[in-house]
DSSP file (Angstrom, degrees, kcal/mol; ACC not computed):
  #  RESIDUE AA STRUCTURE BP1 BP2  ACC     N-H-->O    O-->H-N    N-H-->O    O-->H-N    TCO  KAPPA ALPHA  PHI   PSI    X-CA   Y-CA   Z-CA
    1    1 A X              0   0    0      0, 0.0     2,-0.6     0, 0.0     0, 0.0   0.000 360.0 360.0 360.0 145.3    0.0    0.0    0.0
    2    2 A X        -     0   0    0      1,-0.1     2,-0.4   124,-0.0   123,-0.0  -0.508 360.0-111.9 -67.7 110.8    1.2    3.5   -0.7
    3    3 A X        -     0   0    0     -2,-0.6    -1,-0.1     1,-0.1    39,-0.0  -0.300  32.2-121.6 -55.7 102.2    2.0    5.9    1.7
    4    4 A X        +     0   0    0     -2,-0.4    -1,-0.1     1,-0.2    38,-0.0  -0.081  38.7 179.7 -51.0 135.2   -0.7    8.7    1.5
    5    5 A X        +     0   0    0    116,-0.1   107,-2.0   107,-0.1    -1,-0.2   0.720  50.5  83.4 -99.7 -32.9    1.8   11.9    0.6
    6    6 A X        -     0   0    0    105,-0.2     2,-0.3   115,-0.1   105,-0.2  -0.253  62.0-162.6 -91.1 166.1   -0.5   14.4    0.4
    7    7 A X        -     0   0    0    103,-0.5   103,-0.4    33,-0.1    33,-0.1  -0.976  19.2 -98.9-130.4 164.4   -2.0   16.3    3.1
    8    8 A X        +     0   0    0     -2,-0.3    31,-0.2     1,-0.1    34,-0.1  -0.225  37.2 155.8 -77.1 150.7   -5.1   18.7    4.1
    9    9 A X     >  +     0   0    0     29,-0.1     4,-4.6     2,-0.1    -1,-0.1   0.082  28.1 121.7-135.0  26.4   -4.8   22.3    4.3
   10   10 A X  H  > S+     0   0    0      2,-0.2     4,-0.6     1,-0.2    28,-0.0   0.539  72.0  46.7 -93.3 -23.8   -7.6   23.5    4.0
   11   11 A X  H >> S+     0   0    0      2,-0.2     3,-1.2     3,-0.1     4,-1.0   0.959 114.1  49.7 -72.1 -59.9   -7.9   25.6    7.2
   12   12 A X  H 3> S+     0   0    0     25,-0.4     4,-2.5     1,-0.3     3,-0.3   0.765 114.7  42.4 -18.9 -63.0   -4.9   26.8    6.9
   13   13 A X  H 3X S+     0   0    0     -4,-4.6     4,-0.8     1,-0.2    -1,-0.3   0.664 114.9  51.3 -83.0   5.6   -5.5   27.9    3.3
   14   14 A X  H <X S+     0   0    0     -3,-1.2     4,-1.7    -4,-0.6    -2,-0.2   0.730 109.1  48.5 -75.1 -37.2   -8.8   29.0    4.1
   15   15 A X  H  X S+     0   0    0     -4,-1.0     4,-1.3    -3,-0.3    -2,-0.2   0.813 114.6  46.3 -86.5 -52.0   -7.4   31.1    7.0
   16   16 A X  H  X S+     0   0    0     -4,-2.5     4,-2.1     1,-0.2    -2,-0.2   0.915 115.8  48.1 -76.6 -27.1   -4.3   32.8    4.5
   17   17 A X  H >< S+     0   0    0     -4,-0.8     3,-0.9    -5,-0.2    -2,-0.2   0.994 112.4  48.4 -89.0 -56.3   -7.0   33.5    1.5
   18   18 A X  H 3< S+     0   0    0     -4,-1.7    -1,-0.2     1,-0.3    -2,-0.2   0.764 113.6  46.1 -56.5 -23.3   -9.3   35.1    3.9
   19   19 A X  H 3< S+     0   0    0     -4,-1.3     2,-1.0    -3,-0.1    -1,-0.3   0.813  97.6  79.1 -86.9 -32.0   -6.6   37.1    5.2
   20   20 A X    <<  +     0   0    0     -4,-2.1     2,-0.4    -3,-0.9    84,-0.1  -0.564  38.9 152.6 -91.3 114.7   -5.0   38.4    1.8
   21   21 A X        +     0   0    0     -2,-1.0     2,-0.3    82,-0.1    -1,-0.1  -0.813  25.7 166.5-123.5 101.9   -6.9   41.2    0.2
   22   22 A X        -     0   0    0     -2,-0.4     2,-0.3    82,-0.2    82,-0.2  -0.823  32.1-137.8-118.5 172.5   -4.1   43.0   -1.8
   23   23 A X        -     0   0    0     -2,-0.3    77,-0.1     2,-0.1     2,-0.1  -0.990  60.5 -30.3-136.6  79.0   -4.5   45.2   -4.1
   24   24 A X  S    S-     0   0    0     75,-0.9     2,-0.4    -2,-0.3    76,-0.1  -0.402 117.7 -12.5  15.8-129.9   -2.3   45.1   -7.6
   25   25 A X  S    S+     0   0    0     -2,-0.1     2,-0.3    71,-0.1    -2,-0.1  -0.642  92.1 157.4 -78.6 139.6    1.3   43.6   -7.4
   26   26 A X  E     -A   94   0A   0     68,-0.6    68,-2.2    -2,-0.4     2,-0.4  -0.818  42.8 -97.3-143.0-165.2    1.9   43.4   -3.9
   27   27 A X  E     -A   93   0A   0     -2,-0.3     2,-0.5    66,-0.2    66,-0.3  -0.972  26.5-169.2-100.8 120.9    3.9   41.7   -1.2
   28   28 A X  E     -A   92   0A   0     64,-2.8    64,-1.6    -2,-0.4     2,-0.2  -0.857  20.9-143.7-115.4 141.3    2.7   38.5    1.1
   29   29 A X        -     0   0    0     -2,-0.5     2,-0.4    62,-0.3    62,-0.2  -0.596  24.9-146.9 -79.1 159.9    4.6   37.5    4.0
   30   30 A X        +     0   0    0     -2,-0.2    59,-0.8    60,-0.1    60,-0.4  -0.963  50.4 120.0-136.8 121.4    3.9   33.7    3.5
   31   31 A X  B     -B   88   0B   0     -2,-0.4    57,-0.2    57,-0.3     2,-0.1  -0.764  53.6-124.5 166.6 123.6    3.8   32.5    6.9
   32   32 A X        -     0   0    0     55,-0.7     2,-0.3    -2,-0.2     5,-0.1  -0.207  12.2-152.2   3.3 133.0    1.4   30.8    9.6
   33   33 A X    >   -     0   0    0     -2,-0.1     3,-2.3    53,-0.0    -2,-0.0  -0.935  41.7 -87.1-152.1 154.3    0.3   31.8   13.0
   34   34 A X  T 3  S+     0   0    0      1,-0.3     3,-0.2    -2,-0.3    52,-0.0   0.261 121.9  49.3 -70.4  27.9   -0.7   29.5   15.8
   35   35 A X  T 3  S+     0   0    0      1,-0.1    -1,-0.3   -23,-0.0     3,-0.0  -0.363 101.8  60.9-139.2  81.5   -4.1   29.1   14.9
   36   36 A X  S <  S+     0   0    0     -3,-2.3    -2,-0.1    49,-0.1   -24,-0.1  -0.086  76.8 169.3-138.4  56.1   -3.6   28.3   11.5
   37   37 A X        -     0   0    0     -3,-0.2     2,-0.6     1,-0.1   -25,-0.4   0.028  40.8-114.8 -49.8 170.9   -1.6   25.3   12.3
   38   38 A X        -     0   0    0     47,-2.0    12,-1.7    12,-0.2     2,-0.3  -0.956  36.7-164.2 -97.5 117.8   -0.8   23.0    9.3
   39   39 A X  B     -C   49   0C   0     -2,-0.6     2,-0.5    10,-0.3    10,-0.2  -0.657  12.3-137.0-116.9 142.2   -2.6   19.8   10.2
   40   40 A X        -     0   0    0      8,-1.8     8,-0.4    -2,-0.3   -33,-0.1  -0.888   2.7-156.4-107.4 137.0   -1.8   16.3    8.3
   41   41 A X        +     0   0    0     -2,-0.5     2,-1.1     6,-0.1     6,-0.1   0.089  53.3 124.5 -69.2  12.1   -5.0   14.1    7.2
   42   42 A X  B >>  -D   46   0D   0      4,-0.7     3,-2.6     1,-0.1     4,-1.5  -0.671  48.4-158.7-111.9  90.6   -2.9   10.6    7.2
   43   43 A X  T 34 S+     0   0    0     -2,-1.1    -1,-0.1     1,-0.3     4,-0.1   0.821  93.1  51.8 -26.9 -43.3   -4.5    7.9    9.6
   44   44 A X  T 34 S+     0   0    0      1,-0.2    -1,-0.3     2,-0.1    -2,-0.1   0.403 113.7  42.9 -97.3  10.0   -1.4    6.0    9.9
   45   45 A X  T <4 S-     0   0    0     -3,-2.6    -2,-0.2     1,-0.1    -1,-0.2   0.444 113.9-121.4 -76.7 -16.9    0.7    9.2   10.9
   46   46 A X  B  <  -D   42   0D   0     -4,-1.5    -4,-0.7     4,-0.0    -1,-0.1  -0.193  27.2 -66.1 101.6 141.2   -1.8   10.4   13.1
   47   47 A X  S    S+     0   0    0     -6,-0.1    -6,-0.1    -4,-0.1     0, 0.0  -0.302  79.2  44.3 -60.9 167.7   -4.1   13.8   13.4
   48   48 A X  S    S-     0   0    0     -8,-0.4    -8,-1.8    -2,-0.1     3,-0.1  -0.078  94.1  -5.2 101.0 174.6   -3.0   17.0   14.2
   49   49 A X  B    S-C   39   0C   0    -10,-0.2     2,-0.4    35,-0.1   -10,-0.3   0.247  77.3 -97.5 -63.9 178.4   -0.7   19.1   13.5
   50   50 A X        -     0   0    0    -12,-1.7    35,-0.5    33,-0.1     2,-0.3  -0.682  34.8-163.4 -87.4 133.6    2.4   18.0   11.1
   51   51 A X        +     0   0    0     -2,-0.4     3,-0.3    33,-0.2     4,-0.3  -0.850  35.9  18.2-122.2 140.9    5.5   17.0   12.2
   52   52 A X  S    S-     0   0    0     -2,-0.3    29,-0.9     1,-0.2    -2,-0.0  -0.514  82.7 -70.9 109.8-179.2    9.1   16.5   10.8
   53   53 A X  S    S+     0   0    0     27,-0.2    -1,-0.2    -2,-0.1    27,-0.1   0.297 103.3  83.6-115.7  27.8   11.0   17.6    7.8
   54   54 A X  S    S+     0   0    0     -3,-0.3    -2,-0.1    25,-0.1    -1,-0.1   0.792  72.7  90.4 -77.9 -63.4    9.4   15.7    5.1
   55   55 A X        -     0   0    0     -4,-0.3    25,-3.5    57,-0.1    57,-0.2  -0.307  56.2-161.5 -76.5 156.7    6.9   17.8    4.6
   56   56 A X  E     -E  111   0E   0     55,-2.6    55,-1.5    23,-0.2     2,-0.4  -0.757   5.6-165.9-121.4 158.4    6.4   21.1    2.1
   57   57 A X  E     -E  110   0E   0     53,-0.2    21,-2.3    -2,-0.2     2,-0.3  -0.940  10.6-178.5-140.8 152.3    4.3   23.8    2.0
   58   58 A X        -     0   0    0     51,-1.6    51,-0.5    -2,-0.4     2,-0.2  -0.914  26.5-130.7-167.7 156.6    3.8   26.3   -1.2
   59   59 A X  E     -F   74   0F   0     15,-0.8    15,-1.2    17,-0.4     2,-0.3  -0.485  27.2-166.8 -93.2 154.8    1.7   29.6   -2.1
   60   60 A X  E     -FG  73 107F   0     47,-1.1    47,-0.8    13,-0.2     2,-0.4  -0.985   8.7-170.9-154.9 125.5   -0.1   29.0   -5.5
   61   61 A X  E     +FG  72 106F   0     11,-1.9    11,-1.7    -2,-0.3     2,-0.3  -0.964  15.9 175.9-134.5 158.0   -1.5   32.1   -7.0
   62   62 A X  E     - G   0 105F   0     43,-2.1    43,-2.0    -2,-0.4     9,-0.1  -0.966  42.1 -97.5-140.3 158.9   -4.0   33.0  -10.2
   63   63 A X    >   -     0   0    0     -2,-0.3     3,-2.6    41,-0.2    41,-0.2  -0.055  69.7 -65.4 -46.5 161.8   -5.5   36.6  -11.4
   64   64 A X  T 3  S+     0   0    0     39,-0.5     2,-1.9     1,-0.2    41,-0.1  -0.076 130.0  32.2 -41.3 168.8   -9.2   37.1  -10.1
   65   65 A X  T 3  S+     0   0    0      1,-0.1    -1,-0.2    -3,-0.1    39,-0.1  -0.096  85.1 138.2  87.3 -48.2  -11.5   34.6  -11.6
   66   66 A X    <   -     0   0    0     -3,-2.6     2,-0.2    -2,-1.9    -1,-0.1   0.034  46.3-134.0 -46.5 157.7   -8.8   31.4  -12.1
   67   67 A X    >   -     0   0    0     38,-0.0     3,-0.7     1,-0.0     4,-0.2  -0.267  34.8 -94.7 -99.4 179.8   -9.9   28.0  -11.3
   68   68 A X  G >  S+     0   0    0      1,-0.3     3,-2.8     2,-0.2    -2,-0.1   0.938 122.5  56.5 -63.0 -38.6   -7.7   25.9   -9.3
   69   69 A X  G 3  S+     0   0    0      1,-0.4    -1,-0.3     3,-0.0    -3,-0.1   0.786 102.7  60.9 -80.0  -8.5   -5.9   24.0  -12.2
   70   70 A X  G <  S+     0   0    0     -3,-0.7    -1,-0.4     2,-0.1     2,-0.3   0.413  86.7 107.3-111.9  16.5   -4.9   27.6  -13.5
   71   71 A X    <   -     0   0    0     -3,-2.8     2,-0.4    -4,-0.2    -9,-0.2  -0.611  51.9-161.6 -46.2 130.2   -2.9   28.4  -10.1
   72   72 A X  E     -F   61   0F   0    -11,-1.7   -11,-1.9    -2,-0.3    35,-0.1  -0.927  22.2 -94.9-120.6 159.5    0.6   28.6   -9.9
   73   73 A X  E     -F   60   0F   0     -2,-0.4     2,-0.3   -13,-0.2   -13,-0.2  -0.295  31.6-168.9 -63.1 156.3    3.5   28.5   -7.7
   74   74 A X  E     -F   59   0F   0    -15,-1.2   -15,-0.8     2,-0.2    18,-0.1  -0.997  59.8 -18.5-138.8 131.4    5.0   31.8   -6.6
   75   75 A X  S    S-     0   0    0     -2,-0.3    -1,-0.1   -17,-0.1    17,-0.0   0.100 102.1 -30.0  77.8 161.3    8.2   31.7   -4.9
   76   76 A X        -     0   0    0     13,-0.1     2,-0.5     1,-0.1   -17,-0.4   0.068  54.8-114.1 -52.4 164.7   10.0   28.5   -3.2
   77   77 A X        -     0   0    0    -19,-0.1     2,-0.8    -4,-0.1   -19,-0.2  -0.878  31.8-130.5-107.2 146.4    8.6   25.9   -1.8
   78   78 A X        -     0   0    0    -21,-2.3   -20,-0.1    -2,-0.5    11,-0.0  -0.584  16.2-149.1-112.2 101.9    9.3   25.8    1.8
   79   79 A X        -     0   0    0     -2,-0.8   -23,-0.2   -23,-0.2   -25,-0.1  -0.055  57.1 -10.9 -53.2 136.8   10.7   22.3    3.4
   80   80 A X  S    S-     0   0    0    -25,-3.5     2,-0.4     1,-0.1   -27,-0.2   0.617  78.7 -92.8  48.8 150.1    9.9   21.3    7.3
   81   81 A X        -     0   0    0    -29,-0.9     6,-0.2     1,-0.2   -29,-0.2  -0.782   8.6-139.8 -98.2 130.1    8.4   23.5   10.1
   82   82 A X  S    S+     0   0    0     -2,-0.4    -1,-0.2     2,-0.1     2,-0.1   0.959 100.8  15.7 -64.7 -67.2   10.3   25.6   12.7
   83   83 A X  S >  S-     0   0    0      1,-0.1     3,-1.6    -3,-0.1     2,-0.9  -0.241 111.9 -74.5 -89.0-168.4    7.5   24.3   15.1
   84   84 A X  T 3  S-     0   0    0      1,-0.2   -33,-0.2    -2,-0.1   -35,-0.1  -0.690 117.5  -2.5 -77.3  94.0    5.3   21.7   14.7
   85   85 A X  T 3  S+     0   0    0     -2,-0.9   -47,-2.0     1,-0.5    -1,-0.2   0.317 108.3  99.9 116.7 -16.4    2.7   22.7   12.2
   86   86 A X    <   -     0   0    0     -3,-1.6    -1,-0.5   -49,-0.1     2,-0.2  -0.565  49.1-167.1-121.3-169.9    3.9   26.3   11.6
   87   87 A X        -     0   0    0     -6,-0.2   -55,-0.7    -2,-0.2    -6,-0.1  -0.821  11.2-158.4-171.3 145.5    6.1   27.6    8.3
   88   88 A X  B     +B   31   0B   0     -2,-0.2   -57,-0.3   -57,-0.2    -2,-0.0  -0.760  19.7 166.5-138.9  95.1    7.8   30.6    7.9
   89   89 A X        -     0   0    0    -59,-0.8   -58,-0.2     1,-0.2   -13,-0.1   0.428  37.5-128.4 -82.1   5.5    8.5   31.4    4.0
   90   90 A X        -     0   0    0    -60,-0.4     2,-1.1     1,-0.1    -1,-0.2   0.041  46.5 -32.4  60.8 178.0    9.4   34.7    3.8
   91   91 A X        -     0   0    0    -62,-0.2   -62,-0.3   -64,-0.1     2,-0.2  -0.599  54.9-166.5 -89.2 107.8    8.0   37.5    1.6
   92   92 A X  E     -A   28   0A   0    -64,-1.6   -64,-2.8    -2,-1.1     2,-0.2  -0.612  12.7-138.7 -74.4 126.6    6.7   36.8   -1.8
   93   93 A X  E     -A   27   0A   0    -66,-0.3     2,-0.4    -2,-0.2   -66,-0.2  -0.480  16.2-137.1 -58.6 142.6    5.8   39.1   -4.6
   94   94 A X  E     -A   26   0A   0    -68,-2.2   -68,-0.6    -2,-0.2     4,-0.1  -0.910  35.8 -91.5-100.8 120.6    2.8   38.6   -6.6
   95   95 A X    >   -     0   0    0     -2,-0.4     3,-1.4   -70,-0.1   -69,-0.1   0.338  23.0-109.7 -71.0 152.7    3.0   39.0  -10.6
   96   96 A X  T 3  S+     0   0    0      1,-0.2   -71,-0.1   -71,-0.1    -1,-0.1   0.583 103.0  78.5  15.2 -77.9    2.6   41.2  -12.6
   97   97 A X  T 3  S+     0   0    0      1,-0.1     2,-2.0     2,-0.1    -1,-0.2   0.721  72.2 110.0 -47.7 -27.9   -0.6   39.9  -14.2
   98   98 A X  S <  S-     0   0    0     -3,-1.4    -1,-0.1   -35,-0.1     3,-0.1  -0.444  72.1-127.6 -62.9  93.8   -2.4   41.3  -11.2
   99   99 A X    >   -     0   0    0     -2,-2.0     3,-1.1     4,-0.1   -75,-0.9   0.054  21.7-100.7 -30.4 139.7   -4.3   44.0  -12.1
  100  100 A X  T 3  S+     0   0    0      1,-0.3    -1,-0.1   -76,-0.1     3,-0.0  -0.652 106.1   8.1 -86.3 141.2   -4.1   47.2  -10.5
  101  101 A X  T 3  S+     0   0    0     -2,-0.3     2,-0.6    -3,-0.1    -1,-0.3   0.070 111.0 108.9  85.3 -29.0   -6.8   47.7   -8.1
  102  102 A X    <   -     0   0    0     -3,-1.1   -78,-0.3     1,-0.0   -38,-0.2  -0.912  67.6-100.7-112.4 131.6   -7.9   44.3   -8.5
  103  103 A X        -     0   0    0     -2,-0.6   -39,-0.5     1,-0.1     2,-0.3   0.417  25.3-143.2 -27.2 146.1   -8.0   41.0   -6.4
  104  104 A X        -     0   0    0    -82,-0.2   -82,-0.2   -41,-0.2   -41,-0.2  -0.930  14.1-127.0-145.3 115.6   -5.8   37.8   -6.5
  105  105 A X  E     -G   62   0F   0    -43,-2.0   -43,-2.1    -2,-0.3     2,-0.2  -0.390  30.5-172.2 -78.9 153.7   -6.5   34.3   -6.1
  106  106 A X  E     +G   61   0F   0    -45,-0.2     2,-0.2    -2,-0.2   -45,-0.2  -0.947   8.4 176.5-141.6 157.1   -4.2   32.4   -3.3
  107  107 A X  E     -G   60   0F   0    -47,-0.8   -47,-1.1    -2,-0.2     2,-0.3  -0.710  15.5-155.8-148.8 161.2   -3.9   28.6   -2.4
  108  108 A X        +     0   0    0     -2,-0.2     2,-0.4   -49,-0.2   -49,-0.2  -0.754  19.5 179.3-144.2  77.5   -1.7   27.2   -0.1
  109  109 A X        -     0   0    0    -51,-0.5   -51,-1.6    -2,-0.3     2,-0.3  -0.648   6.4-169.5-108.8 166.6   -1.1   23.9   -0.8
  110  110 A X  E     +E   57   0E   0   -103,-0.4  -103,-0.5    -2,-0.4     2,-0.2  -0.781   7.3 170.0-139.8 160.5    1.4   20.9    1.2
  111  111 A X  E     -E   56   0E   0    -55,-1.5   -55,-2.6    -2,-0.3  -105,-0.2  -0.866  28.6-121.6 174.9 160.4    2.8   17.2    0.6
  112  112 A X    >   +     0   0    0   -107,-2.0     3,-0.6    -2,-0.2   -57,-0.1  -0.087  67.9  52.3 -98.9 178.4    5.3   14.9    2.2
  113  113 A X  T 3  S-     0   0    0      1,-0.2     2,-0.3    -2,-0.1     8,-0.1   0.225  97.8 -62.0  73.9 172.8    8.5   13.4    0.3
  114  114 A X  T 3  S+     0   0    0    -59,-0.0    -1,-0.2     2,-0.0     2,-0.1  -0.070  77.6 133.3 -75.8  26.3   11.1   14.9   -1.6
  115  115 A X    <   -     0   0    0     -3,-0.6     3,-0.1    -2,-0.3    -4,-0.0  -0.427  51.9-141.6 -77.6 164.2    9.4   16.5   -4.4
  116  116 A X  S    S+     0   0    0      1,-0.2     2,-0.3    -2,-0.1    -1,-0.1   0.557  88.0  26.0 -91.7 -29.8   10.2   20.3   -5.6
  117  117 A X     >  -     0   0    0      1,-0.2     4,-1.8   -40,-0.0    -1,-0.2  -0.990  69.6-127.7-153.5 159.7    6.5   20.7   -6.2
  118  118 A X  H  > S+     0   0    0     -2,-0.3     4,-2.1     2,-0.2     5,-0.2   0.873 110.8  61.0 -61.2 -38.8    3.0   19.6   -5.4
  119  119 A X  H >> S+     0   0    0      1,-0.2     3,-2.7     2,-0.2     4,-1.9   0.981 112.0  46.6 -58.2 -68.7    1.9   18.8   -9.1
  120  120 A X  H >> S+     0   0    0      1,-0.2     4,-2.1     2,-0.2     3,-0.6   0.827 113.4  46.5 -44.5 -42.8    5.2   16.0   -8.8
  121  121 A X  H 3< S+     0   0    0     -4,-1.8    -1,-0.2     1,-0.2    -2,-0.2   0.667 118.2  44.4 -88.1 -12.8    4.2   14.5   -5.4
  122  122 A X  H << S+     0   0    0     -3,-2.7     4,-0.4    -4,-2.1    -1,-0.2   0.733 116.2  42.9 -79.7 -23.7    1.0   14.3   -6.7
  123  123 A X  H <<>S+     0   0    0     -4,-1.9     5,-2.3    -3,-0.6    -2,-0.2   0.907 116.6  47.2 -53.4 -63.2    2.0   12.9  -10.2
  124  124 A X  T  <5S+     0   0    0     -4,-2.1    -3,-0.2    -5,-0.3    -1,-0.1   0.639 110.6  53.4 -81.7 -29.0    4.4   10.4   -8.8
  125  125 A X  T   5S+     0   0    0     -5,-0.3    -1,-0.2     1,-0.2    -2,-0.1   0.889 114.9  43.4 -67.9 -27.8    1.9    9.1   -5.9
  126  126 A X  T   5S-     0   0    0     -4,-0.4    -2,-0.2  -124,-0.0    -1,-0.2   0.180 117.6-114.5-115.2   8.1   -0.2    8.5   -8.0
  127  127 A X  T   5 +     0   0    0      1,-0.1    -3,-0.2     2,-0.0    -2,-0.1   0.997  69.0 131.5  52.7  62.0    1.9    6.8  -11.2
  128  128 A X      <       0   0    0     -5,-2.3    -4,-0.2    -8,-0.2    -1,-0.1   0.502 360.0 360.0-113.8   7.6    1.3    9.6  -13.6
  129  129 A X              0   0    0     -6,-0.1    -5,-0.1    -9,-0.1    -6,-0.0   0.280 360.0 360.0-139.4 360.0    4.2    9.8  -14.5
């Protein structure tokens, strides 16, 4: 059986999209707080928050309007948690393509193993490629 890689974020990204209302190109600290821990879904690791250096975290961003699949990464992906659960990425620009005046879709998305990006640890878990 396969090791589930992936895990939920969905509070988390629920919690950073609620928080970012920016305004043309702008800057986001890409960062965590203790109550938006990062929590792993994986029955055989356990609930709660995420633990270790396996796991990754990345900001995924589209002009107003994009659907999920037309997100992309912005910026690094950031390996392991200073605590248990929390991330500190540093500050990210947003592109260009961001209208001035107008709003920016954000995602936050995570996965275990040594991939550089979610699309691969999703690809690869799942023998798509």
């Amino acid at each position: 059986m396969k090791k589930k890689t992936l895990f939920a974020l969905s509070v988390l990204a629920v919690s950073l999209i609620s928080a970012m209302n920016l305004h043309a190109q702008g800057t986001i600290v890409f960062a965590n707080s203790s109550t938006t821990y990062v929590v792993t879904n994986n029955p055989a690791g356990g609930y709660g928050r995420a633990v270790g250096s396996t796991y990754h975290v990345a900001l995924y961003w589209g002009p107003l309007g994009s659907t999920e699949s037309d997100l992309v990464q912005i910026g690094s992906a950031i390996p392991g948690f200073v605590v248990n659960g929390r991330f500190t990425g540093g500050n990210y620009t947003t592109p260009i393509d961001t209208a001035p005046g107008d709003y920016a879709m954000f995602e936050v998305r995570g996965w275990t193993g040594s991939y550089s990006t979610f699309e691969d640890a999703l690809a690869l878990t799942h023998g798509k490629r």
